[in-house]
C-alpha positions in Angstrom: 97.2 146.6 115.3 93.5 146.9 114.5 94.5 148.5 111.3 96.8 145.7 110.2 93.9 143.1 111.1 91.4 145.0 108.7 94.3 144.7 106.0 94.0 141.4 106.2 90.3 140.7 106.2 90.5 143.3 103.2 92.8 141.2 101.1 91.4 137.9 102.1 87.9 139.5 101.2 89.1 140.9 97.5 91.7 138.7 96.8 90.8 135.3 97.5 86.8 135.5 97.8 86.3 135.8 94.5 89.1 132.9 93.3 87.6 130.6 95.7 84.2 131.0 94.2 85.4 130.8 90.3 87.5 127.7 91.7 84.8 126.3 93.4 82.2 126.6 90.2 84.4 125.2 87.9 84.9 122.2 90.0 81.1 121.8 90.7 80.9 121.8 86.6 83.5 119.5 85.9 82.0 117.1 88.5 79.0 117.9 87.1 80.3 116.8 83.2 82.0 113.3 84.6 78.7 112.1 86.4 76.9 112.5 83.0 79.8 111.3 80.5 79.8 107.9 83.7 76.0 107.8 83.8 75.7 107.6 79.8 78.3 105.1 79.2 77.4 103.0 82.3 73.4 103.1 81.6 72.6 102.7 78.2 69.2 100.2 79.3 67.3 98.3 77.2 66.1 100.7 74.5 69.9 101.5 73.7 70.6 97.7 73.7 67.7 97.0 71.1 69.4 99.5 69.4 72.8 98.1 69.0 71.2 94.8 67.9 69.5 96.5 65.1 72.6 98.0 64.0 74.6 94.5 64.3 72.4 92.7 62.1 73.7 94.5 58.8 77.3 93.8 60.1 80.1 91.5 58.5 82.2 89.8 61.5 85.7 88.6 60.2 85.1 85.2 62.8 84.4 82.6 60.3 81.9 81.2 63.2 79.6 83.9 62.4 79.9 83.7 58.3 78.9 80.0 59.1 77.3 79.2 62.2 78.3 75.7 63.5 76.0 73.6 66.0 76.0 75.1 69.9 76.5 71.2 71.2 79.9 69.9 68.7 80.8 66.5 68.4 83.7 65.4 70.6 87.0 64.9 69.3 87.9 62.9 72.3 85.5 60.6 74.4 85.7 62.1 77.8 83.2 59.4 79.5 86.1 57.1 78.3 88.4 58.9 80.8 85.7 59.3 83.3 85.3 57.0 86.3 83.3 56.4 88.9 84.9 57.8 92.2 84.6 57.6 95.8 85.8 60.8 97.9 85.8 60.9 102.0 86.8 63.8 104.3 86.5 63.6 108.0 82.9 63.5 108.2 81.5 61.6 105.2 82.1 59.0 102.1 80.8 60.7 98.9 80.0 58.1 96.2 79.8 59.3 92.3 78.2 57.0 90.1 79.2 57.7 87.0 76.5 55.6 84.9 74.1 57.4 87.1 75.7 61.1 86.1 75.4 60.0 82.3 72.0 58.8 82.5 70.4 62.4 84.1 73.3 64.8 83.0 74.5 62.7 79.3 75.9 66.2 78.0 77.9 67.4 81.0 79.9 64.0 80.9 80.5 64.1 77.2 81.3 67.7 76.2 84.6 69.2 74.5 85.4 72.3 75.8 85.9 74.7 72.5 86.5 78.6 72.4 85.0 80.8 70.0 86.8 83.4 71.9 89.9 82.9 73.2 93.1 85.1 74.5 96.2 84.2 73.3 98.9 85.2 75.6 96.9 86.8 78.3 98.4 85.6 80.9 101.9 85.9 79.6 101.9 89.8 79.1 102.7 90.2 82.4 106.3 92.2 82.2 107.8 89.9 85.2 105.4 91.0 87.5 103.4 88.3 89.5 99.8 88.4 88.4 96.7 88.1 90.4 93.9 87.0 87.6 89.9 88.4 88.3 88.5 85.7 86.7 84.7 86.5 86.2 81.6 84.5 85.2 79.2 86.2 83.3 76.3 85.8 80.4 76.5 87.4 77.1 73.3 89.8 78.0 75.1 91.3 81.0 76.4 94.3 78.9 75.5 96.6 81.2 77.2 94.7 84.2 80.4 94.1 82.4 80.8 97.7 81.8 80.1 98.8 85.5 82.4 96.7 86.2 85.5 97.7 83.7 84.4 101.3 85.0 85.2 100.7 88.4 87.3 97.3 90.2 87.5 95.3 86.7 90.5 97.0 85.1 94.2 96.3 84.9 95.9 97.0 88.0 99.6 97.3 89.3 98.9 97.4 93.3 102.4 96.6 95.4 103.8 95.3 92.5 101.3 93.0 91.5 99.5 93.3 88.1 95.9 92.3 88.8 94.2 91.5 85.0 90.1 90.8 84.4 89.3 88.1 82.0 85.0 87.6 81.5 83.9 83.9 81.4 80.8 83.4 79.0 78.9 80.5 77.0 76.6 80.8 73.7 73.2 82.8 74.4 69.8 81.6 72.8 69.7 85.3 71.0 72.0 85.3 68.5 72.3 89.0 68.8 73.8 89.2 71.9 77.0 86.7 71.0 77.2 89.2 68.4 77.8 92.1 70.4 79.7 90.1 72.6 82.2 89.7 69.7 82.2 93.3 69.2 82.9 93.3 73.0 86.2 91.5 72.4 87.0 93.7 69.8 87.4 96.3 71.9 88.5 95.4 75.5 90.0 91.5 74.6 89.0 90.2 78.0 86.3 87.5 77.1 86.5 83.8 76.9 83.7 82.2 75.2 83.0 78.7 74.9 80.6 77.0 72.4 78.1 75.2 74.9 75.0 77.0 75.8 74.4 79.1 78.8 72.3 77.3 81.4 72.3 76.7 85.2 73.6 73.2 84.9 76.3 74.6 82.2 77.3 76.2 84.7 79.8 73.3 85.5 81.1 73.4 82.4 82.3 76.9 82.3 84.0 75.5 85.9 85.8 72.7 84.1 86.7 74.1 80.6 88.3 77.2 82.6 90.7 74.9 84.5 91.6 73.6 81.4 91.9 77.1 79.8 94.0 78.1 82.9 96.1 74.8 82.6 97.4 75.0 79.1 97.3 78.9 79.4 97.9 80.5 82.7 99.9 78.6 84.9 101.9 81.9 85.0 99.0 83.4 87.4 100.2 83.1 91.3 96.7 83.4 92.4 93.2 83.6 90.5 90.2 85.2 92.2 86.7 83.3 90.6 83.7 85.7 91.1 80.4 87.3 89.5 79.7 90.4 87.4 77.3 91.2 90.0 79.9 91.8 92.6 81.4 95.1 94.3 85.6 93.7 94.6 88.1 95.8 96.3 91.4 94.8 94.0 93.3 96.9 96.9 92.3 94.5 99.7 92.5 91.5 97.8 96.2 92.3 96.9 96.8 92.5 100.4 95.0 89.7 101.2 97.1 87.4 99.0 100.4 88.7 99.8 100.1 87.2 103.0 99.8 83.3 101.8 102.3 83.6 98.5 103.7 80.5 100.1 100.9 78.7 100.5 99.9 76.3 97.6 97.2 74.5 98.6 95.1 76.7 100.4 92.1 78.1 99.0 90.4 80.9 100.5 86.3 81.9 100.3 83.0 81.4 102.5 82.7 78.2 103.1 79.5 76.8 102.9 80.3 73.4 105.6 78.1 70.4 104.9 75.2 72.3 102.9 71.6 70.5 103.1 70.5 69.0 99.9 68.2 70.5 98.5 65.3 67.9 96.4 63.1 71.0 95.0 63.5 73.8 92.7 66.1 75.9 91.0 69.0 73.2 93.0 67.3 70.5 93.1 69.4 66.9 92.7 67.5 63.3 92.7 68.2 61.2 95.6 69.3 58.4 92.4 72.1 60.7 91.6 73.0 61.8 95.0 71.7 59.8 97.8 73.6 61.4 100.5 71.3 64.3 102.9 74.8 66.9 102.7 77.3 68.1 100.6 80.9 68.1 100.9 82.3 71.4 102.1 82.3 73.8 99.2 83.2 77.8 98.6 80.1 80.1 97.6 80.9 80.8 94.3 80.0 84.7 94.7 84.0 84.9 95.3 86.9 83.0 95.9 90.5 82.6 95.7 92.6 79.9 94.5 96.8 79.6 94.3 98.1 79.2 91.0 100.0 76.5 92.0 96.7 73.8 92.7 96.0 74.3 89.0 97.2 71.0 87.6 95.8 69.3 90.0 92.2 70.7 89.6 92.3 70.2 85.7 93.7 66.4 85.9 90.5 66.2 88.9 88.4 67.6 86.3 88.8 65.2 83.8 88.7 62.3 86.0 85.5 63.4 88.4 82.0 63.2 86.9 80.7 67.0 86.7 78.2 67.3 89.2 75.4 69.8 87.8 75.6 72.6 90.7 78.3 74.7 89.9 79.3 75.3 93.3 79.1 72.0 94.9 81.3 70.4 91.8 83.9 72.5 92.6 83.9 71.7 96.2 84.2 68.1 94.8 87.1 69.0 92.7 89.0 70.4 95.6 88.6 67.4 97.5 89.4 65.6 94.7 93.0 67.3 94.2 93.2 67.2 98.2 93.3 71.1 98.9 92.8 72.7 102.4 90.0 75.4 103.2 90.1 78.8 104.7 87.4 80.9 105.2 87.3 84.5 105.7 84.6 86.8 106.6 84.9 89.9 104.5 83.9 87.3 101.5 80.4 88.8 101.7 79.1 87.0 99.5 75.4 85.5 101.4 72.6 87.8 102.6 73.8 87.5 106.3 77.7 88.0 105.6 76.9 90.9 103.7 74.5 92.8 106.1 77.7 93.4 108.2 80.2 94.0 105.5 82.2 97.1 105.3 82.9 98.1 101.9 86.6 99.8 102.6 87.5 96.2 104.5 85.7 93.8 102.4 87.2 91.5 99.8 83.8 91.0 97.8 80.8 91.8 98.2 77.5 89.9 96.0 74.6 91.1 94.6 75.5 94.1 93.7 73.8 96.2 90.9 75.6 98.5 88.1 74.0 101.8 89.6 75.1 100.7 93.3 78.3 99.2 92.3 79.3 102.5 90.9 78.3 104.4 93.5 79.9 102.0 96.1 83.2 102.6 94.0 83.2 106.5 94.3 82.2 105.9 98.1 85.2 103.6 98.5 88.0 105.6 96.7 90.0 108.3 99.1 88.7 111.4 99.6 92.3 112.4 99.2 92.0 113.2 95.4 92.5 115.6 92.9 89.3 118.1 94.7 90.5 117.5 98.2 93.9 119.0 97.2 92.6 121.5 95.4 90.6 122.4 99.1 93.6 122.3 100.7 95.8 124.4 98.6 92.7 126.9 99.1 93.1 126.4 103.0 96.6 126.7 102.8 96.5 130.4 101.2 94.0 131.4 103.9 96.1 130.1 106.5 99.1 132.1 104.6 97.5 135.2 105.9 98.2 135.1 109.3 101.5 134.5 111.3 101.3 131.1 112.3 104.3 129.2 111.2 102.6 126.1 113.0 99.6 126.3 111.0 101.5 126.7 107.9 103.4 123.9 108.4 100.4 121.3 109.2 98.8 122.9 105.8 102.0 121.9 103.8 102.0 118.4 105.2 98.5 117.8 104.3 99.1 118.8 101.0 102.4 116.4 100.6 100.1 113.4 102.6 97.2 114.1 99.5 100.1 113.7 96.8 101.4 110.8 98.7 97.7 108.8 98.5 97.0 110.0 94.5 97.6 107.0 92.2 101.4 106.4 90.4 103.5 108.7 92.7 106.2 106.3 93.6 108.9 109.3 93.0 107.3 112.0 95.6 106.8 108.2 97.7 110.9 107.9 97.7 111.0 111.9 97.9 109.0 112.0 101.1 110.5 108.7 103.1 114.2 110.5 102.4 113.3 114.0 103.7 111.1 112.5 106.3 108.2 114.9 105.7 106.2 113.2 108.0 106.8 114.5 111.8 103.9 117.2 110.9 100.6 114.6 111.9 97.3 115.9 110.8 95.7 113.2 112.5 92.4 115.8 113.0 92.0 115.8 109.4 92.3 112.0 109.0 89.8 111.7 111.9 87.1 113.8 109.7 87.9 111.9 106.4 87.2 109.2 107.9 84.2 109.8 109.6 82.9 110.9 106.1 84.1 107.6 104.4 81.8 105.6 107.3 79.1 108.4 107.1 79.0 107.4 103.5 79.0 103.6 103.7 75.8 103.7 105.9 74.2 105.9 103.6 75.0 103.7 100.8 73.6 100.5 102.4 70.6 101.8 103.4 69.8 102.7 99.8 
């Protein structure tokens, strides 16, 4: 007996030892490799930035705007403050007057504009190969390279999650350095998810990019069942927001965010609004802007309030107007974090959105967030499963196998091991202790992550 146990430690010793350590090193190099090859396309900073500017300059674009540069502000085509009114709005708590002489007198451009593309996407929303779609639409400025790219590394990709096709499109106006529409043309070259309008970027333009995307998504995307209106500065969890969906496919005019109920207005600073333009002490009830999601369905009548209201020049609160305008219902949800109080208790693995979010924290947030049950984790438990091999318990054995088959059954695109598994009925071998210590590990790491 003693002499069969030695055998063992023996052939576990110079058989696997070695294997596991060669395994083990190559996986710490590999690891090693993608950090760096992430890190040096996520980070380039400024000095790489300047650099691509420099290089730009010499450049040829084949967009005739960029041969001959036409005027940021264009004259109208249509006079839109002849289709403009003056409007009175009420909910249950107040009567909201819009004046709309007063708008044109302190805001004359955001009455009057056009909305023109430079860039545009033809047939974005209709490559959708009869799936529903769920559109990330996301606001950003032409100088955000470094954002943008975080965020096509990580949540802003195309998706199919339950048999939904989740698609990114970036919303962007005209920057004051030429050099950086330029590279946002390049941009497009290479990822075609950018619309960019021909007003400039600004706080109270802000609107506008509000406005002219309900008229891009009116004559372009009615095909999208729901569109999800955020930030580049945002960690979203497509997963969750899939889910989230699914569960109000009926509802049409529902639209879901943090409410922000009656705001103060505010007379100084960054959001400050005269009392001759709004005389009221609240706003209606609005959704942060940091993230929220709107039915496809409440589209046309959002665009035809759009062209009616007078654009208020606070992003936020004009939408809120324009919901109230098309007469839509509110539903607010915590795991919107999108304020400094929602998002101190926000877990990433639960959360829909969460603001503020850097490129170096967002993609360390991501990695955080994804299973543990990956490509390194089977790779463990293969390793485990040989050990275990060495001794006589078929009990053992038989949990190692099923932890293997749960691993394939959480890696990405494996709908036929999926059908395999159900029909076999591979799952009356729980392993619940080794969901217990993934788990632990995925909270571990979320404290960790907030506290940096």
């Amino acid at each position: 007996m003693r002499t069969m146990k030695k055998g063992r430690l023996i052939l576990i010793k110079n058989v696997l030892f070695l294997p596991v350590i060669f395994i083990l090193a190559i996986l710490f190099c590999i690891t090693s490799l993608m950090a760096w090859n992430e890190y040096r396309e996520l980070y380039p900073f400024q000095k790489s930035i300047e650099q691509a500017i420099l290089d730009t300059r010499s450049r040829n674009f084949s967009y005739k705007f960029w041969r001959e540069p036409k005027k940021l502000y264009l004259a109208l085509e249509t006079n839109l403050s002849m289709v403009r009114q003056s409007i009175t709005l009420t909910d249950s708590n107040f009567t909201y007057q819009m004046n709309l002489s007063q708008y044109q007198l302190e805001f004359p451009y955001l009455q009057s504009y056009h909305c023109s593309l430079v860039i545009d996407q033809a047939g974005f929303c209709q490559q959708t190969w009869g799936k529903p779609l769920l559109l990330l639409a996301i606001k950003s400025h032409p100088k955000s390279f470094q954002r943008r790219a975080a965020s096509r590394k990580t949540w802003a990709r195309m998706w199919e999650i339950d048999s939904m096709l989740v698609k990114s499109i970036f919303l962007m106006a005209m920057s004051k350095n030429t050099e950086h529409t330029d590279l946002v043309t390049e941009e497009d070259m290479d990822f075609h998810d950018i619309l960019l309008w021909d007003f400039e970027e600004s706080h109270h333009n802000l609107s506008l990019k509000e406005r002219c995307f309900m008229e891009w998504l009116y004559y372009n995307c009615q095909e999208a069942e729901f569109i999800f209106k955020g930030d580049d500065d945002e960690f979203v969890n497509p997963l969750t927001v899939v889910r989230y969906v699914s569960d109000f496919v009926n509802s049409s005019t529902t639209v879901h965010g943090h409410l922000m109920v009656h705001s103060d207005v505010v007379r100084e600073g960054k959001y400050k609004v005269s009392e001759t333009l709004y005389p009221l002490k609240k706003y209606p009830t609005f959704l942060s802007g940091g993230g929220f999601i709107i039915p496809g369905d409440s589209i046309p009548a959002l665009f035809h309030a759009s062209i009616v209201l007078p654009v208020f020049p606070l992003d936020d609160v004009y939408f809120g107007f324009l919901l109230l305008a098309a007469n839509l219902t509110y539903r607010h949800d915590a795991r919107f974090c999108v304020s400094k109080s929602s998002k101190e208790n926000c877990k990433f693995l639960e959360t829909l959105v969460v603001h503020d979010i850097s490129p170096y924290t967002l993609f360390q947030i991501w990695r955080g967030t994804q299973p543990l049950w990956n490509w390194k984790t089977l790779v463990l438990l293969i390793l485990l499963c040989l050990v275990v091999g060495t001794s006589s318990s078929i009990k053992l054995l038989k949990q190692c196998y099923n932890g293997i088959v749960r691993v394939l059954l959480l890696l990405p695109s494996n709908r036929i091991l999926r059908v395999v598994v159900e029909v076999q009925n591979w799952n009356k071998w729980d392993l619940d202790w080794l969901y217990k210590i993934i788990y632990k590990k995925r909270k571990t790491q979320e404290n960790i992550l907030w506290n940096h």
